[in-house]
C-alpha positions in Angstrom: 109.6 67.4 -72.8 112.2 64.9 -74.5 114.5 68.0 -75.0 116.5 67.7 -71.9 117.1 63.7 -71.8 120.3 62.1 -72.9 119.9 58.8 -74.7 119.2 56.4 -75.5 122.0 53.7 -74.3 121.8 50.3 -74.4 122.7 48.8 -70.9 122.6 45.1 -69.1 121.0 45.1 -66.0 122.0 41.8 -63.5 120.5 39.6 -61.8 118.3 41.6 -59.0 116.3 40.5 -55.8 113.5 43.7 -55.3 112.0 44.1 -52.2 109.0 46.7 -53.2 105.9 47.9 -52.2 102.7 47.0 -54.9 100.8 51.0 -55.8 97.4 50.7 -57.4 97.6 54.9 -58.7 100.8 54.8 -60.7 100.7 58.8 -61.1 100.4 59.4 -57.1 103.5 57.1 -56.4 105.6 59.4 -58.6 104.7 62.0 -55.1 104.5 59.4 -52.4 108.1 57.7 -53.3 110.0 59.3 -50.0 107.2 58.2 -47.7 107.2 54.8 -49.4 111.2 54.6 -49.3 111.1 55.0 -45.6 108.6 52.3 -44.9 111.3 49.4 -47.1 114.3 51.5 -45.3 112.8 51.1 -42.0 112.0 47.3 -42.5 115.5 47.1 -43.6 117.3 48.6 -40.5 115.5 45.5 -38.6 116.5 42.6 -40.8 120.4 41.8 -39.6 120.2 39.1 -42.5 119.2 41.8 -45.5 120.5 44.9 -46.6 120.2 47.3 -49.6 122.5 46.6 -52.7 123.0 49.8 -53.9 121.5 53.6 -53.4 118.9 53.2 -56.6 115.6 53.1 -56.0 112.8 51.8 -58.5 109.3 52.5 -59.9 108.2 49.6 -61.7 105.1 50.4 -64.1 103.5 47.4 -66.3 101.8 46.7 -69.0 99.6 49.3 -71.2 97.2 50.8 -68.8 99.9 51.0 -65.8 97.2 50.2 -63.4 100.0 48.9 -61.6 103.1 49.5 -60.0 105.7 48.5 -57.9 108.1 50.8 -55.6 111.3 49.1 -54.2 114.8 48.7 -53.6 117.3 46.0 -54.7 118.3 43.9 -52.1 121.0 41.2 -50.5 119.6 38.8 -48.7 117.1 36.4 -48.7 113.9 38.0 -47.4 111.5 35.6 -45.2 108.3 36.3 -43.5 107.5 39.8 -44.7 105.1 42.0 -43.4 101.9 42.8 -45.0 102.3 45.0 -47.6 105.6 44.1 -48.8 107.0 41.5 -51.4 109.9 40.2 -53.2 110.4 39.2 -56.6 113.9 37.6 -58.3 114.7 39.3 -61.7 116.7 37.9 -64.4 119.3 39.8 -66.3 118.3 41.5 -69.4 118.7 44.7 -71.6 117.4 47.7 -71.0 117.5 51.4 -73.2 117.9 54.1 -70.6 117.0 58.0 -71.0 118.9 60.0 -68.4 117.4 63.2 -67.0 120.3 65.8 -65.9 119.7 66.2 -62.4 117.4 68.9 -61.2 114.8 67.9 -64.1 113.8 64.7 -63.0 111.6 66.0 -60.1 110.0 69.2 -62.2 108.0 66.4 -63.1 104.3 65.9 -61.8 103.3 61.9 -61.9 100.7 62.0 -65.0 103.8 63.9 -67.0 106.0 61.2 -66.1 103.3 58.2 -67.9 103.7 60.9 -70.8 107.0 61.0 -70.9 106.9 57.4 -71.0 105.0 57.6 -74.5 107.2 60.2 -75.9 110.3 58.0 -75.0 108.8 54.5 -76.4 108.1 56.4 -79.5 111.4 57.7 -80.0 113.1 53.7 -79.4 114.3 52.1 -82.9 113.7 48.5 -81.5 110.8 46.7 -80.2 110.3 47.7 -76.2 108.6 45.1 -73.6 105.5 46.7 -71.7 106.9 47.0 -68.2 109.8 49.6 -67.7 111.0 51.3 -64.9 112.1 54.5 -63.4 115.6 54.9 -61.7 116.3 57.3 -59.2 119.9 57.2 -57.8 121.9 59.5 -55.6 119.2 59.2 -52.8 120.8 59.3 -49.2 118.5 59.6 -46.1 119.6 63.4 -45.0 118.6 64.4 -48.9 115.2 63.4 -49.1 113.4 66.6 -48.8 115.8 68.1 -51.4 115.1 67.5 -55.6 118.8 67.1 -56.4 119.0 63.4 -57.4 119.7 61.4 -61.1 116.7 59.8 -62.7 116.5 57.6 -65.7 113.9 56.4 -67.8 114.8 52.5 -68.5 112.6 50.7 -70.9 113.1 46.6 -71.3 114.0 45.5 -74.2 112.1 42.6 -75.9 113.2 39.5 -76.9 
């Protein structure tokens, strides 16, 4: 499976507000992302005061047994009273080795191949990698969500 990827590169990430959605089955949100992307899109169109910083989208994974995860979307604004369901959280910037997927691959994947990729990927990293890591899909617009035609990376924290 790590034939196709191009990588890795060593990139800064900025500072970042998320607004996500918390996943307790890390393998089923790999499937459940577009439903999930129109819940934070809807809550978005109703907050005059927020709005998306860029087209990425993100599945955050932590720790070894990725019990848990986190689907969201970088954000402007300061988010206040949320609904149920949805939280914030205020990253710092850091380093991150990324693994791009030419587009069309990315979404041959099924959710447990994408925790195996994972392992594959760390294995291949010549410098000590934090537990948490995320996926980044970019390229998503509204009218495109039924179609598989978007970039995806692999980006894996660096530790320090």
């Amino acid at each position: 499976m790590i034939g196709p990827f191009e990588g890795p590169v060593l990139k800064k990430t900025g500072h970042a507000r998320l607004l996500y959605l918390p996943h307790d089955n890390p393998k089923s949100l790999w499937s459940e992302w577009p439903e999930k992307l129109n819940l934070l899109d809807d809550y978005l169109k109703n907050q005059p005061r927020l709005s998306t910083a860029t087209d990425k989208i993100y599945l955050y994974f932590f720790g070894p047994d990725k019990s848990t995860a986190w689907f969201g979307r970088e954000i402007i604004g300061h988010p206040t009273r949320l609904p149920e369901g949805l939280a914030s959280f205020d990253s710092f910037a850091s380093e991150v080795f990324e693994w791009r997927l030419p587009r069309h691959e990315g979404f041959k994947l099924t959710g447990g191949e994408v925790l195996g990729v994972e392992k594959q990927l760390r294995s291949l990293a010549q410098e000590a990698l934090a537990p948490t890591w995320r996926v980044e899909i970019s390229g998503v617009e509204p009218w495109m969500r039924s179609v598989d035609n978007y970039d995806v990376a692999f980006q894996f924290y660096k530790l320090v």
